[in-house]
C-alpha positions as CSV (number, residue, x, y, z in Angstrom):
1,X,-14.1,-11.6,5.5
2,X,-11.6,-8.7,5.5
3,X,-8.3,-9.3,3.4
4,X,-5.6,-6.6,4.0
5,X,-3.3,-6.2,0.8
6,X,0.3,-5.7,2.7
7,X,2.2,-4.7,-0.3
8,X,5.5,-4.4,2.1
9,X,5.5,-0.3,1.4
10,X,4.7,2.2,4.2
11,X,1.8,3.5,2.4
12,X,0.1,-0.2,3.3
13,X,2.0,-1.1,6.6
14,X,0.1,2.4,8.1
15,X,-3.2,1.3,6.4
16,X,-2.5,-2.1,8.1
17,X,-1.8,-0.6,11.4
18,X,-4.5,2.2,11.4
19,X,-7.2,-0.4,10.4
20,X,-6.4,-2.7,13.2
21,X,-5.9,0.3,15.7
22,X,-9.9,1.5,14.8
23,X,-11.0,-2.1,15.3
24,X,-10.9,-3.7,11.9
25,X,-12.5,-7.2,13.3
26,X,-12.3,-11.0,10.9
27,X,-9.5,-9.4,9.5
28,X,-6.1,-11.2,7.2
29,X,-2.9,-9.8,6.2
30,X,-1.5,-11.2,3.2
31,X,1.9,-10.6,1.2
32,X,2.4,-11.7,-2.6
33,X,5.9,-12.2,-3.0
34,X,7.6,-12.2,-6.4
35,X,10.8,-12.9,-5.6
36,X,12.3,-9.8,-7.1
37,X,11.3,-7.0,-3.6
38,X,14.8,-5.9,-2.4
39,X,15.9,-7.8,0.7
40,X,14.9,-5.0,2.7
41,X,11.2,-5.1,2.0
42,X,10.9,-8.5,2.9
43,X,12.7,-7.5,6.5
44,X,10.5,-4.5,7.0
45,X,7.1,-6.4,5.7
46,X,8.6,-8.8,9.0
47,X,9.0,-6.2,11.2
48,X,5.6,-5.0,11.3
49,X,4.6,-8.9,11.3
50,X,6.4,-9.1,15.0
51,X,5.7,-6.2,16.1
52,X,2.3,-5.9,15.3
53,X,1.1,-9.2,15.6
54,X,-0.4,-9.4,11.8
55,X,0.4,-13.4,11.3
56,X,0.8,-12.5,7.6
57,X,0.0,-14.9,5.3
58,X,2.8,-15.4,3.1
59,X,2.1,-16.1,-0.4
60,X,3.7,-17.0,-3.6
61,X,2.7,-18.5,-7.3
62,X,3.9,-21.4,-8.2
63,X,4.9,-22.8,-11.9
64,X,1.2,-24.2,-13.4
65,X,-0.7,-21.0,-11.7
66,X,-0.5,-22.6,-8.4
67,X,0.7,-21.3,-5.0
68,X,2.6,-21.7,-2.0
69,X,2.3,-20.6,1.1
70,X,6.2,-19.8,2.7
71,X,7.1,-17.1,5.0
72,X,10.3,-14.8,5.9
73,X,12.9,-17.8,6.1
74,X,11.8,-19.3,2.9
75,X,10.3,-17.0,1.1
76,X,12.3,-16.6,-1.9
77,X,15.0,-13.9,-2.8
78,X,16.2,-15.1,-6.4
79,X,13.1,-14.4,-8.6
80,X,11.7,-17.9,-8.4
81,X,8.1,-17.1,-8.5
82,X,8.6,-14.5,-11.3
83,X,11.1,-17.7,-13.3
84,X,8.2,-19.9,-12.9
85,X,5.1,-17.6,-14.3
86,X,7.8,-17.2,-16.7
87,X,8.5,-20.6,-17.3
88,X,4.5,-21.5,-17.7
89,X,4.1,-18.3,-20.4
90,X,6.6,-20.3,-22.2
91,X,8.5,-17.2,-21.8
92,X,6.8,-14.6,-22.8
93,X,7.2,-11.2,-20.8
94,X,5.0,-8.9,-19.3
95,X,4.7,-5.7,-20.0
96,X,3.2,-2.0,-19.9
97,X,0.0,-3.3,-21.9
98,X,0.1,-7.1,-20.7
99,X,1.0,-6.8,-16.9
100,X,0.3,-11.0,-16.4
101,X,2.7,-10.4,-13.4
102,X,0.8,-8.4,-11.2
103,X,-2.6,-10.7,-12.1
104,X,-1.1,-13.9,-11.8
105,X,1.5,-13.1,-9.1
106,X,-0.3,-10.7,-7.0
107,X,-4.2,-10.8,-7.3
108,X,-4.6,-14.8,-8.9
109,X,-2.3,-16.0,-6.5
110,X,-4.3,-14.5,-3.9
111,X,-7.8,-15.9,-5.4
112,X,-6.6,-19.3,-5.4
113,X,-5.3,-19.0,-1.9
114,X,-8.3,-17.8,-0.6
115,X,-10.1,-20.5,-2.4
116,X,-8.4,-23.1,-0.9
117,X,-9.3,-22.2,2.1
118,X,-13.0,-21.6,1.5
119,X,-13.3,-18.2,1.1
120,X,-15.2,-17.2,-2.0
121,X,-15.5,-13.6,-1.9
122,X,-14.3,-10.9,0.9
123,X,-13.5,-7.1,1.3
124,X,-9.8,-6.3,0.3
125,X,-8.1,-3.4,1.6
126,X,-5.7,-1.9,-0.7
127,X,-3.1,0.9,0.0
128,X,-4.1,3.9,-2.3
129,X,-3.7,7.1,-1.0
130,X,-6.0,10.5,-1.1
131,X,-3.5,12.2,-3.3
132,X,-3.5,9.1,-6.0
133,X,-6.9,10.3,-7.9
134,X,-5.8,8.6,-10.9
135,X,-4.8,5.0,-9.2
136,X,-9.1,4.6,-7.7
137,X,-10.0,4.1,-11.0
138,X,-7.7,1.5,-11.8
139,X,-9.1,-0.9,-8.9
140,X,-12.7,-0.7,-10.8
141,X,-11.1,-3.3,-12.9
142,X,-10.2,-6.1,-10.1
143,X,-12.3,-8.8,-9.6
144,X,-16.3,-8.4,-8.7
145,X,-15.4,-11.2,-5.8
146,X,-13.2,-8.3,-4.2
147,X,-15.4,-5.2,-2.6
148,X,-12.4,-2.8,-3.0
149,X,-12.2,-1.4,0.1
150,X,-10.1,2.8,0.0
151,X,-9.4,3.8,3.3
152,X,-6.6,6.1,3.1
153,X,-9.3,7.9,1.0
154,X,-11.6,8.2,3.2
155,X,-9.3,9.3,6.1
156,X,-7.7,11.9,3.1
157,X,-4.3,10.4,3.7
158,X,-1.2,11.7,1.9
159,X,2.2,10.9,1.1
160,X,3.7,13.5,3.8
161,X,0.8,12.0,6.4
162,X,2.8,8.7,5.9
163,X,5.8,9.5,6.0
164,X,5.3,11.9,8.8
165,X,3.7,9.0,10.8
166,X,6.7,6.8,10.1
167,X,9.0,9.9,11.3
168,X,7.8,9.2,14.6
169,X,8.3,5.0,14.6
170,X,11.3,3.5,16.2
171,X,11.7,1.5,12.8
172,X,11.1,2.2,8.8
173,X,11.6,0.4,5.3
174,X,15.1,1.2,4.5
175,X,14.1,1.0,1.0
176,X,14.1,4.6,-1.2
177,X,13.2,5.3,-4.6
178,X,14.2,4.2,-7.5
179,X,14.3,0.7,-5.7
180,X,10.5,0.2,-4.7
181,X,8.3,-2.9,-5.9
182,X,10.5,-5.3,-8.1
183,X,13.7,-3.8,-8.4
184,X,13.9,-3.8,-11.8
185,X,10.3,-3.3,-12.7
186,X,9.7,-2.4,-16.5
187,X,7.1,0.3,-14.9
188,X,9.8,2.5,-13.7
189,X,11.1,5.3,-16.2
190,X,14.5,4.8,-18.3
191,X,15.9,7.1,-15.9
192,X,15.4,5.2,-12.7
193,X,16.6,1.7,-14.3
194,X,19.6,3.4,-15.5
195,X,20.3,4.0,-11.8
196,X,20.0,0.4,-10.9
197,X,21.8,-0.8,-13.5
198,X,24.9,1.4,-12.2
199,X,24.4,1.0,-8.6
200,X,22.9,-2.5,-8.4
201,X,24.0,-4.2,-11.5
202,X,23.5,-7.8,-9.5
203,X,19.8,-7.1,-9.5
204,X,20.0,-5.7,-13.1
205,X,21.3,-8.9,-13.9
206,X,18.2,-11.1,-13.6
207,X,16.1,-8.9,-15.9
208,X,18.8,-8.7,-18.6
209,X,19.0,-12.2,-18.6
210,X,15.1,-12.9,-18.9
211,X,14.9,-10.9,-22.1
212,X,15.8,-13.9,-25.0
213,X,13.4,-13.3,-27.9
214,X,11.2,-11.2,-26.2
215,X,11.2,-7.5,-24.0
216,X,9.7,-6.0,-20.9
217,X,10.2,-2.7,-22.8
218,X,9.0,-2.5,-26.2
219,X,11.7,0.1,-27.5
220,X,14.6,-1.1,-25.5
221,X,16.4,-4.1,-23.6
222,X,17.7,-4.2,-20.2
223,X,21.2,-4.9,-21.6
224,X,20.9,-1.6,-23.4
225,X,19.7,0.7,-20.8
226,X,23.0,-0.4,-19.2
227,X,25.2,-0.5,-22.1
228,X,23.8,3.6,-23.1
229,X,23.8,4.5,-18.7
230,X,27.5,3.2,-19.0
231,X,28.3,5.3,-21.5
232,X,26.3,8.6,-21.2
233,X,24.7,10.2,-18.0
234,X,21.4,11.2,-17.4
235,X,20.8,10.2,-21.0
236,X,17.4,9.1,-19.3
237,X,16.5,11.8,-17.0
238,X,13.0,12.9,-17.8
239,X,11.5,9.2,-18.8
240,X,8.3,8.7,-17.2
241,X,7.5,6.0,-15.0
242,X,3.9,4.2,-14.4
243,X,2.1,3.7,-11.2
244,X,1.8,-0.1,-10.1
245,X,-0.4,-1.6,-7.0
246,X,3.2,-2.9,-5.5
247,X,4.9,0.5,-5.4
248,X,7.5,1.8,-2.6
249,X,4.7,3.7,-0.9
């Protein structure tokens, strides 16, 4: 069994495409929703689903590490999935060195999927590019039941092949940095959530009002990146941000 990780970037929607074109065969495209991609992902991730014919499996966790399956009408926009692994932590946050999101609402809520629907171990094709060295080594750690499955590697695909492919495509994600993955991931760098919290302070919102007695960032709060980006600019500009397996591209 072949399982295509469609993270809803273009990095993974050309992977998706490119692997079908060469004859990828017992093949399934699946999309872990958290709740918190912009809108616009979640319209582009069912773009390529029409147009492509990929009959994407729709995923997300559910409260009590469960899952549902929904798809582009119900699939949710307010965070629910993210409220409800939340919810079951008792709320406790992830963070830089306890990412629980992106195990229990990306790769666990995969595994138990799959599980439920017999499928014990398969080859899982993930979006990492030729010019990401430093994001291989990080997929050593996943699961032994996935065979981790590179290639963009092996084709020595790059970020301008991409986006020069999607150049030439009658449609694109009309999604742009700093909003990739969650929109207000604690991954990204002070500098790009200080953005957000200016230009999208409804998104900002949601993460400002998770943080009770605990942080996504150790050293600051949501509220006061956009308390200081209110009061000073690029008072962040320079703050590095991490790489995640649910990025943009």
């Amino acid at each position: 069994m072949n399982i295509i990780n469609f993270s809803g970037g273009r990095t993974s929607a050309y992977m998706t495409k490119r692997l079908i074109n060469e004859g990828l065969s017992d093949y399934i495209v699946t999309f872990q929703n958290t709740g918190k991609e912009m809108p616009e992902t979640l319209d582009f991730i069912n773009e390529c689903d029409k147009r492509w014919n990929l009959n994407i499996v729709w995923l997300e966790y559910r409260y009590g590490n469960n899952f549902d399956v929904v798809d582009y009408k119900t699939a949710s926009r307010n965070g629910r999935p993210f409220d409800e692994l939340i919810a079951w932590n008792k709320g406790a946050l992830p963070n830089t060195m306890m990412r629980f999101c992106t195990k229990e609402m990306k790769i666990n809520t995969l595994k138990r999927w799959a599980k439920s629907i017999d499928v014990k171990e398969w080859n899982h094709y993930v979006g990492i590019r030729y010019d990401e060295p430093r994001r291989w080594g990080k997929t050593s750690k996943l699961p032994q039941y996935m065979e981790i499955e590179h290639p963009l590697v092996k084709w020595k695909t790059t970020k301008d092949d991409v986006l020069k492919w999607w150049s030439n495509q009658d449609f694109n994600l009309n999604v742009n940095d700093p909003y990739g993955n969650c929109d207000g991931c604690f991954l990204k760098g002070k500098g790009k959530l200080s953005i957000i919290a200016k230009e999208r302070p409804d998104l900002f919102q949601w993460w400002i009002d998770k943080e009770n007695k605990n942080q996504f960032k150790k050293e600051i709060t949501y509220k006061q990146i956009k308390e200081k980006s209110e009061l000073q600019k690029g008072l962040f500009d320079g703050d590095p941000s991490f790489e995640c397996f649910c990025n943009i591209d």
